[in-house]
C-alpha positions as CSV (number, residue, x, y, z in Angstrom):
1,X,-12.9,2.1,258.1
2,X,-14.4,3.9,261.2
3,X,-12.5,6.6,262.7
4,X,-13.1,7.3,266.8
5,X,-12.0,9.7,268.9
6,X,-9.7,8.1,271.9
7,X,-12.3,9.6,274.3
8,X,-14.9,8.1,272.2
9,X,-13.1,4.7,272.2
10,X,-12.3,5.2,276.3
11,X,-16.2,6.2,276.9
12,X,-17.9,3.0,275.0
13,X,-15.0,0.4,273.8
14,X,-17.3,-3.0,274.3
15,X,-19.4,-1.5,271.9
16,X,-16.8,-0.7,269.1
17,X,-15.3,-4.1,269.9
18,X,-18.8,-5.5,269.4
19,X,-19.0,-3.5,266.3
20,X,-16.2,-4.7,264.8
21,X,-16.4,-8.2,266.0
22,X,-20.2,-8.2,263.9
23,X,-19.2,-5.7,261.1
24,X,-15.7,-6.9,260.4
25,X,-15.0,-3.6,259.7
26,X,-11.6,-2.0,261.4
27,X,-11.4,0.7,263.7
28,X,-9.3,3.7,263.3
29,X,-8.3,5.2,267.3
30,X,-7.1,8.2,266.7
31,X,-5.2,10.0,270.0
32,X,-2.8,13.4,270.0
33,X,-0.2,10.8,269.5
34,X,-1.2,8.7,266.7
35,X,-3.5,6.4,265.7
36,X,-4.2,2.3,265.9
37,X,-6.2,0.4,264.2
38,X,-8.6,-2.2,266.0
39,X,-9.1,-5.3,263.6
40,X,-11.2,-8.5,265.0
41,X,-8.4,-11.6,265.7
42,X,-9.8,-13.7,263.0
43,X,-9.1,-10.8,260.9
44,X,-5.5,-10.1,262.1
45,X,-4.9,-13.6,262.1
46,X,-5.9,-14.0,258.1
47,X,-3.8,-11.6,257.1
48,X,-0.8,-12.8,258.8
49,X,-0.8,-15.9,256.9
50,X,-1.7,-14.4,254.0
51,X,1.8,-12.4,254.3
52,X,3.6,-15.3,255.7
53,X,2.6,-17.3,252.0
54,X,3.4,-14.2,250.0
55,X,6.5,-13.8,251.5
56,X,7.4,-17.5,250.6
57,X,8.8,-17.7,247.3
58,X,8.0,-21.0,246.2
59,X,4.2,-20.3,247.4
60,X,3.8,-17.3,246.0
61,X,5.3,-19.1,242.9
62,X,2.4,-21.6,243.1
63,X,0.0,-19.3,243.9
64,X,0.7,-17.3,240.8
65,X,1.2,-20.5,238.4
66,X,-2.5,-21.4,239.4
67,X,-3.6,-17.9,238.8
68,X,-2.2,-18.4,235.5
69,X,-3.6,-21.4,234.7
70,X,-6.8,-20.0,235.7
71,X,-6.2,-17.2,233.3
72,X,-5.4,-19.3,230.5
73,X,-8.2,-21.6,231.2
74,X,-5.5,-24.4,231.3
75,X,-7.1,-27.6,233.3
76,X,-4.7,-28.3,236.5
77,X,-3.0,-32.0,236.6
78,X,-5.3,-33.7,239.0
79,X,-4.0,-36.3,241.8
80,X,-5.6,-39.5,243.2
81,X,-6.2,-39.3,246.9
82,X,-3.7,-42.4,247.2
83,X,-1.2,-40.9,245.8
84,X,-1.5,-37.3,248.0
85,X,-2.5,-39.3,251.2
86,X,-0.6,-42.6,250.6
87,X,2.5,-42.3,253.0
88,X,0.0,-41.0,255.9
């Protein structure tokens, strides 16, 4: 994570946002008062729906069944497009 200055963010900011737009790398703005952290939206928006499944029992559930499976090399029970897609 890069850590500016809130001058430093205030003197250049198109160039940090450009930075972390490329990079993908946050962007610590520290003031007197605090700090924020400057994240591209793609970013932001990933890891909000990564919290919204993890805070979803039954997907976390699934999510760490599968991981499980994985683990135990056990072969997942595989489903015919028909019978996923039929009712569409």
């Amino acid at each position: 994570m890069k850590t500016i200055t809130l001058e430093q963010a205030n003197k250049d900011l198109i160039s940090h946002i450009n930075y972390s737009l490329k990079t993908h790398e946050e962007i610590n703005i520290a003031s007197e008062n605090g700090a924020i952290v400057m994240i591209p939206q793609e970013d932001y928006d990933s890891m909000v729906e990564t919290l919204r499944l993890l805070a979803d029992k039954k997907s976390l559930n699934a999510l760490l069944q599968s991981h499980n499976q994985r683990d135990n090399k056990v072969e997942p029970k595989s489903y015919r497009v028909e019978d996923v897609f039929g009712d569409l």
